[in-house]
N, C-alpha and C positions, 0 to 999 in steps of 0.2 A: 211064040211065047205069049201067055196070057197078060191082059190088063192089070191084072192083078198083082203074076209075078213083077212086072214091071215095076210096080207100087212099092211092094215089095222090098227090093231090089235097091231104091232111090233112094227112102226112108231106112234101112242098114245102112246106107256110103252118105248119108245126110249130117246122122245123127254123132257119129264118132269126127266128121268135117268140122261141123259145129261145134262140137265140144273144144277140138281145136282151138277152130277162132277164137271161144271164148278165153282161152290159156290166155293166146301169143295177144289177146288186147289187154287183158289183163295184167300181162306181163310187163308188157310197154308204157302204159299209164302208173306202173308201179313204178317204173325207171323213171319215167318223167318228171315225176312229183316227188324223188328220193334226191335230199339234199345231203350235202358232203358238208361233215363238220370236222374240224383242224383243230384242236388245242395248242396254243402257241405256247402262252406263259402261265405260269402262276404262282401267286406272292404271296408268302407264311406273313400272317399275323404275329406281333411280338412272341405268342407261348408257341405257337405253333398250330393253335386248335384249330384254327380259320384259314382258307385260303380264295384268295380273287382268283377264280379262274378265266386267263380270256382265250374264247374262241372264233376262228374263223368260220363262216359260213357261208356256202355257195351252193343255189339251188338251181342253177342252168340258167338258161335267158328267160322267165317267166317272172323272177323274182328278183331283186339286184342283190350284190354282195354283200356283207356287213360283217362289221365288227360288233362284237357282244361278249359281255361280260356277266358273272353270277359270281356269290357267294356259299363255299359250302363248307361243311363241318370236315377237317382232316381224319381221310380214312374214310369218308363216303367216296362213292361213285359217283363222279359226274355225268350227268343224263342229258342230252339238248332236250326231250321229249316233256321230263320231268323236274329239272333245275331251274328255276325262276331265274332269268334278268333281271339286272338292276339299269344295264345298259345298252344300246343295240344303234349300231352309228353304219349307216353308207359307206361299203367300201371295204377294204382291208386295210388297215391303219396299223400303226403300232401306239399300244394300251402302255402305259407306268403306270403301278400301283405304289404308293409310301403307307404303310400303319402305324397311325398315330400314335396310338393307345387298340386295343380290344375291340371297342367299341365305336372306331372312328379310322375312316382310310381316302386319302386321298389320291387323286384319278386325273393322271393327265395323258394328253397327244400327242403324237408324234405322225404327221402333220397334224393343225387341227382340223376337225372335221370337217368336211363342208352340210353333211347334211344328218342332224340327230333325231331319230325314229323314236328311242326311252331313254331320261336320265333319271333316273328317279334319285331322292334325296335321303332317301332311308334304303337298307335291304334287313327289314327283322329288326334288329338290336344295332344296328350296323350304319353309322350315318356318313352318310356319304361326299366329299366336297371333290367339286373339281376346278381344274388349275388349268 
C-alpha cells in the first residue's frame, strides 16, 4: 500500500475520532458545571401578587451548597439563571418568610447561618428585614 493511501486512511479514522472526543469533553464539562436547583418554599404576599421564593442550590464539590432566596411577581416563572437574589447563605438551611405589608417582608433561619455570601436590604420596592 502507498504512502499516501496510508495518509489517507489515518486522516478518515482521525477526523470522525476527533469529533468524538470533542462531544464526549464537551459533554462532561457540561455536567460538571450544571448545578441542581430545588425550590423548597414560597410565601404569598398579603394580595398575592408577590412571592419569596427560596431555593436550594447544589453545584457538586467545586462550589459549596447554599440557600437563596428572590422575589418574583405571582404568575412568573422562576429562573435561577434569570431571577435576581436578594439572599444566598452556605448551606441548606430552612428560609421563614412573614409579609408585613406589599412592600416589606421579613426573613428569618432556621438554624442561623453560619456563613452569609448576599443579604441585601431592598429587592426593587421590596424592603427587606431580617430576624
Amino acid at each position: 500500500m502507498s504512502r499516501r493511501r496510508w495518509i489517507g486512511i489515518i486522516v478518515a479514522l482521525a477526523v470522525p475520532i476527533g469529533f468524538l472526543g470533542v462531544v464526549l469533553v464537551d459533554s462532561v464539562m457540561h455536567e460538571f458545571g450544571a448545578c441542581r436547583v430545588v425550590r423548597q418554599r414560597a410565601f404569598a404576599s398579603p394580595s398575592g401578587s408577590q412571592l419569596v421564593v427560596v431555593v436550594w442550590k447544589s453545584c457538586g464539590g467545586s462550589v459549596p451548597d447554599s440557600t437563596q432566596a428572590s422575589i418574583i411577581a405571582r404568575g412568573r416563572t422562576f429562573s435561577p439563571e434569570s431571577t435576581p437574589t436578594f439572599l444566598s447563605v452556605r448551606g441548606h438551611i430552612e428560609v421563614v418568610a412573614a409579609w408585613s405589608s406589599e412592600r416589606a417582608v421579613r426573613i428569618g433561619f432556621i438554624p442561623e447561618p453560619g456563613q452569609v455570601d448576599k443579604r441585601d436590604q431592598r429587592a426593587g420596592d421590596v424592603a427587606i428585614n431580617y430576624e
